[in-house]
Structure formats: C-alpha cells, structure tokens
C-alpha positions as CSV (number, residue, x, y, z in Angstrom):
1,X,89.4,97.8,118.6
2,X,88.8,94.1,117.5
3,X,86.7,92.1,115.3
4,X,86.1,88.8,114.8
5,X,87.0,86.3,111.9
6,X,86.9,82.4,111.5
7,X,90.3,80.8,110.8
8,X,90.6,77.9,108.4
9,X,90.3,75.9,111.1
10,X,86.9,76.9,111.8
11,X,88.2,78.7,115.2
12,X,87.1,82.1,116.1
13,X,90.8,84.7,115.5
14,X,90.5,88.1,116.6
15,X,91.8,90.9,114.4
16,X,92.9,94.3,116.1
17,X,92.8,97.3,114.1
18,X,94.8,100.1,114.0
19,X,94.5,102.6,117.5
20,X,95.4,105.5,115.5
21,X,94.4,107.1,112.2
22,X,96.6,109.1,110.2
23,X,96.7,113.1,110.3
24,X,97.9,115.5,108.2
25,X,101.1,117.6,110.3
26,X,102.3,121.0,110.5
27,X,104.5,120.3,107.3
28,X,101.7,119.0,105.2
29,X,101.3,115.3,104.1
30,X,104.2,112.8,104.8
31,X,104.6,111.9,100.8
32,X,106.1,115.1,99.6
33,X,109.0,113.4,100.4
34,X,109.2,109.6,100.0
35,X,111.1,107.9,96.9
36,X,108.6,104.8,96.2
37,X,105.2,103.8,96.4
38,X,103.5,100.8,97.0
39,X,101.4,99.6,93.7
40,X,99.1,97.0,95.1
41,X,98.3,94.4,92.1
42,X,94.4,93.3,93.4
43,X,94.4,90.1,90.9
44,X,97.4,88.9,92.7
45,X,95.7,89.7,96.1
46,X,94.6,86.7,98.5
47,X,93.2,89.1,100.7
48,X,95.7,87.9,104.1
49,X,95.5,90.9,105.5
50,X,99.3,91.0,106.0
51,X,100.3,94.4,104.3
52,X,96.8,95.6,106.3
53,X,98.7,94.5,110.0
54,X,101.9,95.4,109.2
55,X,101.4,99.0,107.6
56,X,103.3,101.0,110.6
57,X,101.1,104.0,109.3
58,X,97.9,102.1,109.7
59,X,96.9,103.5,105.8
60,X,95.6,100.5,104.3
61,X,92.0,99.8,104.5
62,X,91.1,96.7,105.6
63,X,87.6,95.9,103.2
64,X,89.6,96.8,100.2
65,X,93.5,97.4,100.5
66,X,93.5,100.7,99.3
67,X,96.4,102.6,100.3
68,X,96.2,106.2,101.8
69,X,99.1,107.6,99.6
70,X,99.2,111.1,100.9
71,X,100.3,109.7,103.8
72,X,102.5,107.0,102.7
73,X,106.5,107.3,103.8
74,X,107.6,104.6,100.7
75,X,109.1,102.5,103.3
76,X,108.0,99.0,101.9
77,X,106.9,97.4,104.7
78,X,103.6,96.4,103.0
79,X,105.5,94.8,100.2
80,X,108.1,92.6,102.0
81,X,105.3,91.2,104.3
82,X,102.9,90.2,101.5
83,X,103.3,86.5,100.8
84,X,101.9,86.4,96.9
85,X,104.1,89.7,95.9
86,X,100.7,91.9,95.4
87,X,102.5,95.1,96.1
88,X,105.6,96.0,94.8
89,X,107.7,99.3,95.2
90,X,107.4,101.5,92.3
91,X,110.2,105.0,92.2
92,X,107.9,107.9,92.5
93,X,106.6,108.9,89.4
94,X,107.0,105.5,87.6
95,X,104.0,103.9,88.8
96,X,101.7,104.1,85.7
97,X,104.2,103.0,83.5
C-alpha cells in the first residue's frame, strides 16, 4: 500500500505502509515480556516519519505516532532512528516518572 507526499523539493515521494498489522498470538501480547518502552516526546516531534518506517512491528501510527504498546518488543528501533531524539527508551515501569 502507498500514498503520496510532496518532498521539500516540491517532487511527488511515495510512502509505503506497513503490509502487515499486528496480532495478538497464542501467548497473549508480545509486551509481557520486554524491558523498555518507547516514550515518544510530541513537542520534540518533526513529524519525519522515521520511527513510523522503521518500526519492525509496524505499531506506530502514521497521522499521530502513537505507539501500539501491547505489542511493542522494547527493542529501540524507533528511538535510535529518530533524528531530533523524540522517543527515548524508558525501563518498564519508569515511564511516568
């Protein structure tokens, strides 16, 4: 699946979306057992779409960048890819702190 978007150099860029969606398994959701969490700051945000594409779990949305936590394996990928440190890795537990 694809839409389109202008680039800031006023070309046409496609953006693919994710194939798959997730599911909950057999075992229940994924984040019974992850250590950390992505906390996504939205004032820091430039909206890139970055954590969006790289997400291997396809479980950030792309009109507001919530993350699906149920489903979220803590493996950072969204924070290490976003360029304006939005999202940082909390332990589980200490996110509201």
């Amino acid at each position: 699946m694809a839409d389109q978007s202008i680039g800031k150099d006023g070309n046409k860029k496609e953006i693919r979306q994710p194939v798959s969606m997730p599911t909950e398994g057999v075992a229940g959701f994924t984040s019974a057992w992850r250590s950390q969490l992505p906390v996504l700051d939205s004032k820091k945000c430039n909206g890139c779409l970055l954590c969006w594409i790289y997400c291997p779990e396809a479980l950030i949305t792309r009109e507001d960048r919530s993350i699906d936590l149920r489903y979220c394996k803590g493996c950072g990928v969204c924070a290490r890819e976003c360029p304006v440190n939005a999202i940082e890795m909390a332990r589980e537990g200490e996110q509201n702190r």
